[in-house]
C-alpha positions as CSV (number, residue, x, y, z in Angstrom):
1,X,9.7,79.0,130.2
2,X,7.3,76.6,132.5
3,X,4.3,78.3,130.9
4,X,5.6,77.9,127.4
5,X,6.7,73.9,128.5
6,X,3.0,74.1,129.7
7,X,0.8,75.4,127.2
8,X,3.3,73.1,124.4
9,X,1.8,70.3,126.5
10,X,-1.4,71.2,126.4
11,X,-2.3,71.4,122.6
12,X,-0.6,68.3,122.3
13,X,-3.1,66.5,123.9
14,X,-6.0,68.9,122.6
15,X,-4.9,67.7,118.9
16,X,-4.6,64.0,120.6
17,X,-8.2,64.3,121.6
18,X,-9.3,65.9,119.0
19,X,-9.1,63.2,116.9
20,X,-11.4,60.9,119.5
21,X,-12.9,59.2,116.4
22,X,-9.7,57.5,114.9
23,X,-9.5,56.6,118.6
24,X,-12.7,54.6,118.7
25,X,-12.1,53.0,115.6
26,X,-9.1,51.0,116.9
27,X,-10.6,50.4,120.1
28,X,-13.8,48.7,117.9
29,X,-11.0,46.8,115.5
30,X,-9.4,45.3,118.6
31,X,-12.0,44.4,120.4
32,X,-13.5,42.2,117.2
33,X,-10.7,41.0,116.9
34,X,-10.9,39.7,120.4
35,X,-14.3,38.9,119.3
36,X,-13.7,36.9,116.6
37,X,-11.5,34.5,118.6
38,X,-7.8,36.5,118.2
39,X,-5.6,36.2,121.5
40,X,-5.8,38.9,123.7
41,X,-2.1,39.8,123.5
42,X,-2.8,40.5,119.8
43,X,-5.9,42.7,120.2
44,X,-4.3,44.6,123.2
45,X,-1.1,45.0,120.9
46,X,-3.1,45.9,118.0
47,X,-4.8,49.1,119.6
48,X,-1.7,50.1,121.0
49,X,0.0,50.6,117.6
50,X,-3.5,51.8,115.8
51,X,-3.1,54.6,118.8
52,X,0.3,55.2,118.5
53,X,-0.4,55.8,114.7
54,X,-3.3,58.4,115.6
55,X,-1.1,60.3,118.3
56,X,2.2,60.5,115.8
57,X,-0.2,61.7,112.7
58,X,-1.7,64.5,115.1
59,X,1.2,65.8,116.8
60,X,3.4,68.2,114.6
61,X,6.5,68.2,113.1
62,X,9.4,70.0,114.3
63,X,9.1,73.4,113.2
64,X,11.9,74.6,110.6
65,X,13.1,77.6,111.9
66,X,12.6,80.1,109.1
67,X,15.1,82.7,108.4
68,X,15.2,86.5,107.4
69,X,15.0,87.4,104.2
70,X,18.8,87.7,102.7
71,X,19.6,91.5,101.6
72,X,20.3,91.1,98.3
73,X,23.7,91.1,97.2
74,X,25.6,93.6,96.0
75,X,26.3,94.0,91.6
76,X,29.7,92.6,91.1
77,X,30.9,94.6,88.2
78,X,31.0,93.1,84.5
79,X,33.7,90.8,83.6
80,X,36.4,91.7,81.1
81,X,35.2,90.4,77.9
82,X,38.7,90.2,76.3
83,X,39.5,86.8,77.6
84,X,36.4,85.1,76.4
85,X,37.3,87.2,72.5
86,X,40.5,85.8,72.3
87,X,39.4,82.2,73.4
88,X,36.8,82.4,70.6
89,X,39.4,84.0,67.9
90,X,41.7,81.4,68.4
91,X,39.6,78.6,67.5
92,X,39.6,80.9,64.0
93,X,42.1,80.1,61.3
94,X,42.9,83.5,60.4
95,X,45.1,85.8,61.6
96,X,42.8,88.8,63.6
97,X,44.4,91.3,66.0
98,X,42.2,93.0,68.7
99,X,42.6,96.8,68.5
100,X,41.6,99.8,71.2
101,X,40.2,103.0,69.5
102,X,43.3,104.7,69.6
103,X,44.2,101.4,67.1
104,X,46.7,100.0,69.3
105,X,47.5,96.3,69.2
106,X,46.0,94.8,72.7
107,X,45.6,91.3,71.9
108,X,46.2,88.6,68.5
109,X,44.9,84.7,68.1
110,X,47.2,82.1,67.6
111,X,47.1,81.9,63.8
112,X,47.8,86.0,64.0
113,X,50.9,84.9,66.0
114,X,52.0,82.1,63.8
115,X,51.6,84.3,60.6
116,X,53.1,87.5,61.7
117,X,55.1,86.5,64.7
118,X,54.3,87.9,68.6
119,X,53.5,91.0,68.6
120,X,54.3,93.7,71.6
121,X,50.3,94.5,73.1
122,X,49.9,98.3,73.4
123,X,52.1,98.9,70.1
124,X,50.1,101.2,67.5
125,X,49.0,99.4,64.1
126,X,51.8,101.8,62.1
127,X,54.7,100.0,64.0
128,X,53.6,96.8,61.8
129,X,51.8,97.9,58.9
130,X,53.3,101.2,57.3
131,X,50.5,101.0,54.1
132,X,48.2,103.9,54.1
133,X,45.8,102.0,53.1
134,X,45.1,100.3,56.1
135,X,46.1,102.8,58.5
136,X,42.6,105.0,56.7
137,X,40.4,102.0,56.7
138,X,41.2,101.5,60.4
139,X,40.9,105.2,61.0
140,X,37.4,105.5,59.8
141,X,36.6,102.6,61.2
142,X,36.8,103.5,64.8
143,X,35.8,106.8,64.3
144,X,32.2,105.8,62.5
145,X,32.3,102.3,63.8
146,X,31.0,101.4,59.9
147,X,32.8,97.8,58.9
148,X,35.7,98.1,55.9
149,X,37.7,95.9,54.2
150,X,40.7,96.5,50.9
151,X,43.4,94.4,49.4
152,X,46.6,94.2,51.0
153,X,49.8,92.2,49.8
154,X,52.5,91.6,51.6
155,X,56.5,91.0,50.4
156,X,58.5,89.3,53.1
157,X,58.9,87.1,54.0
158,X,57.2,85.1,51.5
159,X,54.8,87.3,48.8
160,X,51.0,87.2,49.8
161,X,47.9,88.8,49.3
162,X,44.9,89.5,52.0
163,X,41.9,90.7,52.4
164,X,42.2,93.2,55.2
165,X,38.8,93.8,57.4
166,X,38.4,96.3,60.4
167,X,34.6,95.7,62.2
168,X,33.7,97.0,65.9
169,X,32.6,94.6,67.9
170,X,29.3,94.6,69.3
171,X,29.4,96.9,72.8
172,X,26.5,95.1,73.8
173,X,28.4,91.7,74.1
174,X,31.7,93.6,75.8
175,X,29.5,95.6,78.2
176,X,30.1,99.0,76.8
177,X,33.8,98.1,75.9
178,X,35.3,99.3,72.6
179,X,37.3,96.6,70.5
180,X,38.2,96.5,67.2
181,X,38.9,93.1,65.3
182,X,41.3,93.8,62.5
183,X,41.8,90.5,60.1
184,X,43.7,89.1,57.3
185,X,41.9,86.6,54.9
186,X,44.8,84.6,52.7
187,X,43.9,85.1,48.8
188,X,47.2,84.4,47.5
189,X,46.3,81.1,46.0
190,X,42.7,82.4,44.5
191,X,45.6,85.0,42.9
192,X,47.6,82.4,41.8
193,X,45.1,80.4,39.9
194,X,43.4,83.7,38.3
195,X,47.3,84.2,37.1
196,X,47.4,80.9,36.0
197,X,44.0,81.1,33.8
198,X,44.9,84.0,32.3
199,X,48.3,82.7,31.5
200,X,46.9,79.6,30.5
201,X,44.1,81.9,28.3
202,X,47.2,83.8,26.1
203,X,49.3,80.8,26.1
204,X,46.3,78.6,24.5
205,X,45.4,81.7,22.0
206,X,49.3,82.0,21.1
207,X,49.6,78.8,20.0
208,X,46.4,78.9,18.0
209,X,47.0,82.0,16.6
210,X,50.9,81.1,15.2
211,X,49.9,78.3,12.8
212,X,46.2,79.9,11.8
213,X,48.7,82.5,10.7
214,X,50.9,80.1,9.0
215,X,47.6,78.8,7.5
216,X,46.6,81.9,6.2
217,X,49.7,83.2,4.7
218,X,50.5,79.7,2.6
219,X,46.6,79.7,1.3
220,X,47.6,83.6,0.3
221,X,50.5,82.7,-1.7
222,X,48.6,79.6,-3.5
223,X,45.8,82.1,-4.3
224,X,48.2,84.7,-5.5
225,X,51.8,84.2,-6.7
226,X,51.8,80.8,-6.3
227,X,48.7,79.5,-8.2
228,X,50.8,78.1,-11.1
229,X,53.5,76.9,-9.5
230,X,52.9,73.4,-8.9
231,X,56.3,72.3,-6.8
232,X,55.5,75.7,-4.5
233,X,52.0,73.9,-3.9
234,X,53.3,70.7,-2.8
235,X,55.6,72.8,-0.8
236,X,53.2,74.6,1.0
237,X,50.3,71.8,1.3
238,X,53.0,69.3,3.2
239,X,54.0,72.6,5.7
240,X,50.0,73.5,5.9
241,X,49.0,69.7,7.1
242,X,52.0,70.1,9.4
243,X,50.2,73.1,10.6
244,X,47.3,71.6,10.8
245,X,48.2,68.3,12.9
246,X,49.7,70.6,15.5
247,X,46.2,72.4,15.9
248,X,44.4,69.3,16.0
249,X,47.0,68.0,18.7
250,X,46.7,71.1,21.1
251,X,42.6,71.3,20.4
252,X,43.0,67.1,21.8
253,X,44.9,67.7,24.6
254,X,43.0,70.1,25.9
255,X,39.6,68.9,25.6
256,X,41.7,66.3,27.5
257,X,42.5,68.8,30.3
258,X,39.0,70.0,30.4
259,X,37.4,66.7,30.9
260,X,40.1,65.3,33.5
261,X,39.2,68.6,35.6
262,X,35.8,67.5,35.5
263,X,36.5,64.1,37.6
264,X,40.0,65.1,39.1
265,X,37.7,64.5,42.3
266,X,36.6,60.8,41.8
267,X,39.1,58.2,42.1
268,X,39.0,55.0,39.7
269,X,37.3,51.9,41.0
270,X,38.7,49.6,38.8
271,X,41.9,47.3,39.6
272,X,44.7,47.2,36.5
273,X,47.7,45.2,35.5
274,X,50.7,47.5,34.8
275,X,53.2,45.0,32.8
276,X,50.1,44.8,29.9
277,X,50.3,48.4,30.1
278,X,53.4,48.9,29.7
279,X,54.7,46.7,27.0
280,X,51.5,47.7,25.2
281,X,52.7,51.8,25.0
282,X,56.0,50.3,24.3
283,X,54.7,48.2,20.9
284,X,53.0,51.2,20.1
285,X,55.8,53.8,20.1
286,X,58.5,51.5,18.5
287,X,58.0,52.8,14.8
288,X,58.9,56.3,16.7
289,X,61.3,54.9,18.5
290,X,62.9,53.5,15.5
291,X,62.7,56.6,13.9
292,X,65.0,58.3,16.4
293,X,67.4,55.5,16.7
294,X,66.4,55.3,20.5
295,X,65.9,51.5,22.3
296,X,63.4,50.8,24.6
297,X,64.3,48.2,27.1
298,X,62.0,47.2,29.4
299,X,62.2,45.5,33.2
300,X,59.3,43.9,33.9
301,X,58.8,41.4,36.9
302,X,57.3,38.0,36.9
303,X,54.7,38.6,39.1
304,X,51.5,39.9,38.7
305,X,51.3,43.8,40.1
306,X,48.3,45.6,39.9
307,X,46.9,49.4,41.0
308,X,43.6,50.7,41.2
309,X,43.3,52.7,37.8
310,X,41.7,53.2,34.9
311,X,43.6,52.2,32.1
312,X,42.9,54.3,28.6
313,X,43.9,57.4,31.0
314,X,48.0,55.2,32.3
315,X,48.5,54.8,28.6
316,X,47.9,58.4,28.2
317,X,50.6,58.6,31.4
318,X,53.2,56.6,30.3
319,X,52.7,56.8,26.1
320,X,53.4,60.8,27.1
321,X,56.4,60.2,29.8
322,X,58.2,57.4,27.3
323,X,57.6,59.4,24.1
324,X,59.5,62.0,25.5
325,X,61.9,60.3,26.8
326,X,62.6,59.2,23.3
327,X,62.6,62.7,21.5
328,X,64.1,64.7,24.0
329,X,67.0,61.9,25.1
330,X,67.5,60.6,21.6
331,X,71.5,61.4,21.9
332,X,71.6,58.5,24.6
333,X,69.5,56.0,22.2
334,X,68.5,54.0,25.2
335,X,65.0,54.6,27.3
336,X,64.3,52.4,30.3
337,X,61.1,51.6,31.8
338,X,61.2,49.8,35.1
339,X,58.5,48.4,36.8
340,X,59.0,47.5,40.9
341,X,56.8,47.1,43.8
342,X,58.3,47.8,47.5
343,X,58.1,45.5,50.5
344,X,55.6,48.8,51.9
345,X,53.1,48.3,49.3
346,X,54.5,51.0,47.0
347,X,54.4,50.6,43.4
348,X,57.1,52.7,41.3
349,X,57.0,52.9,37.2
350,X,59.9,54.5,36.2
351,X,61.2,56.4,33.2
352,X,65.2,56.8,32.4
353,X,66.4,58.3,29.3
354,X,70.2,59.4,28.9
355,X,70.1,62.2,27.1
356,X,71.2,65.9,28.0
357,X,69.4,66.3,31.3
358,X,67.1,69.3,32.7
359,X,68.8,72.5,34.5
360,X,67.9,71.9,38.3
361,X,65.7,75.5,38.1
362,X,63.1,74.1,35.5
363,X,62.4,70.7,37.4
364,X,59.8,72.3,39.5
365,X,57.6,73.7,36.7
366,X,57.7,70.8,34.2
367,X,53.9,70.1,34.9
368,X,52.8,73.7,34.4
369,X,50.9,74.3,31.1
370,X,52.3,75.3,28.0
371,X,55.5,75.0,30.1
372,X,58.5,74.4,27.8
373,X,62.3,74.4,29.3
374,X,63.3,75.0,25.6
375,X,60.4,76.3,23.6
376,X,62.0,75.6,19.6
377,X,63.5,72.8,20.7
378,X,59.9,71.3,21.8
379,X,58.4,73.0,19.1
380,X,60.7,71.4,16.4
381,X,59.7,67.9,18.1
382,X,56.1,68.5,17.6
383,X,55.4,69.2,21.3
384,X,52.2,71.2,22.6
385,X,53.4,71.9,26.1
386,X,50.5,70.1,27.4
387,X,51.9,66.8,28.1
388,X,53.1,66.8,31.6
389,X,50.2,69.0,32.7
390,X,48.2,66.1,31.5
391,X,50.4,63.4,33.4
392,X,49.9,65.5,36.3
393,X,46.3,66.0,36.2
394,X,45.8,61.9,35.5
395,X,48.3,61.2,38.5
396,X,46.5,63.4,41.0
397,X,43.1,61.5,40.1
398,X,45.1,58.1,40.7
399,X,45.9,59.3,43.8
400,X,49.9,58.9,42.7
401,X,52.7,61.2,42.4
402,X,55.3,61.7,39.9
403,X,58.7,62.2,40.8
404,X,61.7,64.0,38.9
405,X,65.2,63.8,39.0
406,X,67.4,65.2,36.5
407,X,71.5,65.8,36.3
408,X,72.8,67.6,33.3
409,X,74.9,65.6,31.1
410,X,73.7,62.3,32.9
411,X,69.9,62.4,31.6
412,X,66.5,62.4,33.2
413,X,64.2,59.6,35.6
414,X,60.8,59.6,35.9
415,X,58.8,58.2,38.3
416,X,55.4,57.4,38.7
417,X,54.6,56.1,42.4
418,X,51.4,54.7,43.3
């Protein structure tokens, strides 16, 4: 230990000396300092720091021990991936099950749970869905690992159709792992509006094709056994223009439809008066009205109450609810129209008729097309079916509702809420 104390010493003051010429340099900058009229305190002081400077720059630091190179440590084996799937699946709004190869059920997302309740993990697929149809397309699946997808509709609770897809997931990303993700896409209202179109297709061509055949037999019967018979002709022409106004008013309403599908998506920018409106339908339908023996009272406040609309298209609303609150209420002779605003803001036109009433089971599909609660009944009154589908496609573009309440015997109200 002395010898090691010893030697330490000596290179100290072998790298002190060593560096004789930094040494010299302060001894010259004091002395002219001294020279050149500076206290000798000062120069004395002044070499003593200029030294102490040399001798701190040439000793070295304290040495950082260094340590052995760390064995390297030992692989920790691979994480199981199924935490990090399921935390991704259930930011997914779909339903999607994670299956084993042997297709049991090990783990579902949240929207799986929602949609088909909490399932028991480790139960096979059969134990929930029976269709043989899936249970192949799964089958194949995880013995080829090849992606497949089919329809699938389910009953109860409520009826819906998916699209069922089985996919493996990539072993790469679960570390040699096999999962399955089986899934269920919602279709069931794509379904619904191919129903509706081709409903809506037959329904248009049925009630084209019933007075075109009309038409065609009364131009038959001028051309043949009536050609000479002039009060048959007059007959027939009157029926025939009857015929023909109800084509015209189904061709107009829905060309109507079409174009308020096209801009169902932009509101109106423009600001209306309702009252003008209102009184304006009402001046309008009286000769109808009068025809029927029906009154239409209106209840109109002072004040000035406006909504953002446009206003050809709330004629078109309120000509269509108040017309038929005139033919089809006629027994109670009275229609009112009532215009309010609520304290909130809301803004309510309302329709009240006092005739028959509407059975409670129809209420909900007033607004559907071609939709008739009695279909001679609406046909005898000149109806196309299109009217409240029209109402309801203006409405939805107002950003409004309209509201129905019905009691049989007591008549029908319809509001219109902005």
């Amino acid at each position: 230990m002395q010898d090691d104390r010893g030697d330490g010493w000596r290179d100290d003051l072998r790298r002190v000396l060593s560096a004789w010429v930094y040494i010299l340099a302060a001894a010259v900058l004091s002395i002219t300092a001294w020279a050149t009229g500076a206290a000798t305190g000062y120069a004395v002081i002044l070499f003593v720091l200029l030294f102490l400077l040399v001798v701190f720059r040439q000793l070295p630091g304290e040495e950082v021990p260094t340590t052995a190179p760390t064995a390297p440590a030992l692989q920790t084996p691979a994480a199981d991936p199924l935490p990090l799937i399921l935390a991704s699946l259930d930011g997914i709004d779909m339903p999607i099950f994670v299956l084993n190869p042997e297709a049991e059920m090990i783990a579902q997302n949240q929207s799986a749970e929602r949609v088909f309740g909490a399932l028991l993990s480790g139960l096979h697929v059969s134990t929930r869905w029976r269709s043989p149809g899936i249970l192949d397309m799964i089958r194949e699946t995880t013995e080829t690992g090849v992606p497949d997808q089919i329809e699938h509709s389910e009953r109860h609770p409520s009826e819906r159709v998916y699209i069922v897809r089985v996919a493996q997931v990539d072993p790469a990303v679960t570390s040699g792992a096999d999962y399955f993700l089986l899934s269920f896409r919602d279709i069931s209202e794509l379904r619904r509006l191919d129903r509706m179109r081709s409903d809506f297709v037959a329904n248009a061509s049925h009630e084209l094709r019933t007075p075109l055949a009309s038409l065609r037999g009364f131009i038959e019967t001028m051309q043949g056994p009536a050609r000479d018979d002039v009060k048959a002709k007059d007959r027939f022409l009157a029926i025939m223009l009857d015929q023909a106004n109800r084509m015209s008013r189904l061709v107009d309403d829905l060309l109507s439809l079409s174009r308020l599908e096209l801009k169902a998506h932009v509101p109106p920018d423009q600001t209306v008066e309702l009252a003008p409106i209102i009184g304006h339908v009402r001046d309008s339908l009286a000769p109808l009205a009068a025809e029927l023996g029906v009154e239409i009272r209106l209840d109109l406040p002072d004040e000035k109450i406006e909504v953002m609309g446009e206003r050809d298209e709330l004629v078109e609303v309120f000509e269509n609810l108040i017309e038929n609150a005139c033919k089809y209420g006629q027994d109670g002779k009275v229609v009112e129209v009532t215009l309010r605003q609520d304290v909130g803001g809301a803004t309510e036109v309302s329709v009240r008729d006092h005739g028959p009433g509407i059975p409670a089971e129809h209420v909900p599909r007033l607004t559907e097309r071609f939709y008739r609660v009695n279909v001679e009944d609406s046909r005898s009154k000149k109806g196309t079916g299109l009217g409240l589908a029209i109402v309801k496609h203006i409405l939805t573009r107002h950003r409004a509702r309209l509201i129905v309440k019905s009691e049989i015997g007591k008549g029908s109200v319809f509001t219109v809420r902005f």
